[in-house]
C-alpha positions in Angstrom: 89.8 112.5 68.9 88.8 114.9 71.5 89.8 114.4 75.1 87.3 115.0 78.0 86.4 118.0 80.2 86.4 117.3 83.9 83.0 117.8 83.8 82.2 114.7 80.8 84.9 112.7 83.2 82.9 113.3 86.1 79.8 112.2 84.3 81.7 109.1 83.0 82.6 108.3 86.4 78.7 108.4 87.8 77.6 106.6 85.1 79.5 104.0 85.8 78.2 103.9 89.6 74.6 104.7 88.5 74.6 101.6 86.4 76.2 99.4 89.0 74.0 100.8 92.0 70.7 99.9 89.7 71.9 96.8 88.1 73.0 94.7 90.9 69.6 96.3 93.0 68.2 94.5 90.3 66.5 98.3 89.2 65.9 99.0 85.4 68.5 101.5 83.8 68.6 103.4 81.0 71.1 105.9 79.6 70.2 109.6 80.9 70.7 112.3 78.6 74.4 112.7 77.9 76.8 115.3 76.1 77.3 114.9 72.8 81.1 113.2 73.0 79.4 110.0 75.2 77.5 109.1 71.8 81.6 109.1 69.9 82.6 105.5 69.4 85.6 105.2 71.8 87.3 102.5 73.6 86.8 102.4 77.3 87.4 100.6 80.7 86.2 100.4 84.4 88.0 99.5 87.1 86.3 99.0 90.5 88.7 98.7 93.8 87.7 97.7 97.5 90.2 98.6 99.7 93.0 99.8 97.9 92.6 96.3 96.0 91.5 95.4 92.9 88.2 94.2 92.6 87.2 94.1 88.6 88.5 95.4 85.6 87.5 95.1 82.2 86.7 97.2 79.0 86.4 97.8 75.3 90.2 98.4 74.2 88.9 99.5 70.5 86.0 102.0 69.6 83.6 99.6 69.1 80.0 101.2 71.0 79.4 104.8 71.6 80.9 105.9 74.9 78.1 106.0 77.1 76.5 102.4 76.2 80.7 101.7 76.6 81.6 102.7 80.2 77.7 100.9 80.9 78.8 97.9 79.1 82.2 98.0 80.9 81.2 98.7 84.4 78.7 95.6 84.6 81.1 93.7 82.9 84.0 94.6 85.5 81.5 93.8 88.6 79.8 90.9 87.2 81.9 88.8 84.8 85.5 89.1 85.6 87.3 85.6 85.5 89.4 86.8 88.5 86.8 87.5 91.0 83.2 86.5 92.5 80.8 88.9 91.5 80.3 92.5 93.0 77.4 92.2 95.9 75.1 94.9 96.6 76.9 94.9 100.0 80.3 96.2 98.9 78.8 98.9 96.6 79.6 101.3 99.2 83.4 100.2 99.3 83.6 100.0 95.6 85.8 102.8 93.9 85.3 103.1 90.5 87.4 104.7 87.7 86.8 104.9 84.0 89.7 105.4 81.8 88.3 106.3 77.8 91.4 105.3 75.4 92.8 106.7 72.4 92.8 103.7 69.4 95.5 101.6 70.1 98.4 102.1 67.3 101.0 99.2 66.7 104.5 100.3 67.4 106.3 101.3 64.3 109.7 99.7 65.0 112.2 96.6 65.3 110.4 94.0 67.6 114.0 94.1 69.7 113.5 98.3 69.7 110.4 98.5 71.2 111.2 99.1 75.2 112.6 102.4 73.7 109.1 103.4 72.3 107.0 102.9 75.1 107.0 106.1 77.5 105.7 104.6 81.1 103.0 106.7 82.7 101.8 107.8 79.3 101.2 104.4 77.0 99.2 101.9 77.7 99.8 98.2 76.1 98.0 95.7 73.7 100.2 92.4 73.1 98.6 90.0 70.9 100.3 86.7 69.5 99.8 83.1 68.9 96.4 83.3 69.7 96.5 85.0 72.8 95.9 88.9 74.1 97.1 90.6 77.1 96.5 95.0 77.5 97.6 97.0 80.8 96.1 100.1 81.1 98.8 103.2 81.5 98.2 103.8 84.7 98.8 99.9 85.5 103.0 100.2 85.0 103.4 103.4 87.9 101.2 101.6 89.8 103.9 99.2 90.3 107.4 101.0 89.8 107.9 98.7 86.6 110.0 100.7 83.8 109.0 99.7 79.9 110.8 96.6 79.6 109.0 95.4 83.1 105.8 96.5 81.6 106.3 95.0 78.0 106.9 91.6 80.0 103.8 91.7 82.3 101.9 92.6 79.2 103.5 89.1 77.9 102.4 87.4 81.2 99.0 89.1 81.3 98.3 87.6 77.5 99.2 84.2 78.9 102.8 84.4 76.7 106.4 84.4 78.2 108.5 87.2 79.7 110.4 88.9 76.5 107.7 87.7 73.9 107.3 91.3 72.7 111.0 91.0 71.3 109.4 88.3 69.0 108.5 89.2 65.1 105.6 87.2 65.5 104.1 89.3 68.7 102.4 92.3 67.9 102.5 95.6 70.4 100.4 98.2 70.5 100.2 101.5 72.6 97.2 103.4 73.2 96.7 106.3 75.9 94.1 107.4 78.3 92.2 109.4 80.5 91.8 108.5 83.9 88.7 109.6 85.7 87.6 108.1 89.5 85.4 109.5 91.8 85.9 112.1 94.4 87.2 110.9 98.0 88.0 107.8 96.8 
């Protein structure tokens, strides 16, 4: 899988704004013509901040839609249907930052539940818990943010799939890693 040039991130990145600025004007978009990798099935997310704060995040964790129709798919989503927060108004599109991160597929750790804090290399991995029914994922960037180390980030994983603290030392909890790259817009 081939990673992005700064030039495909940038375009990733005003995509993402393009789509929100029309969308919530209430403006038809369409896809403009795109480089060749945004039309490469790859898993993607948007986060949008206001302040500092986060403000929406959500995206494809698998490489389920070609990239462009993805980070489309993923900015809307993030502004307009994330359980955590009222939807984005056209008034704060000027405060919103947006960053798309595009992920590699995410690949279950190959080791003893009990091991896997040892396997998970903060600042690089991201995280895909999934047990009993329930799914949490943190993106890589998510565990710097904070100062957590891997065991602190395996347990907010847990916490984000709606699963106790030290789940991910269970057989029955899978974990998966995945990595990404980070693109956000200048200035912001």
């Amino acid at each position: 899988m081939f990673a992005l040039t700064s030039e495909e991130g940038g375009t990733a990145v005003r995509l993402a704004r393009d789509a929100l600025e029309k969308s919530l004007r209430g403006e038809e978009f369409t896809l403009p013509p795109l480089s060749r990798i945004f039309s490469e099935k790859r898993g993607v997310f948007v986060t949008l901040t206001r302040d500092g704060s986060l403000r929406g995040c959500i995206g494809l964790p698998y490489p389920v839609m070609p990239l462009g129709k993805g980070i489309v798919h993923a900015a809307l989503s993030a502004a307009l249907e994330d359980p955590r927060f009222p939807p984005v108004r056209v008034a704060e599109l000027p405060k919103i930052r947006v960053e798309v991160t595009v992920l590699t597929v995410p690949e279950p750790l190959a080791c003893l539940p009990e091991e896997r804090a040892g396997h998970v290399e903060v600042g690089r991995h991201g995280l895909v818990l999934a047990g009993h029914g329930r799914s949490g994922l943190l993106l890589p960037q998510v565990a710097p943010e904070y100062g957590w180390d891997a065991e602190e980030f395996l347990d907010h994983t847990c916490l984000k799939a709606g699963l106790p603290p030290g789940c991910w030392k269970r057989g029955d909890v899978e974990v998966a890693t995945f990595e990404g790259e980070i693109f956000h817009e200048e200035g912001a």
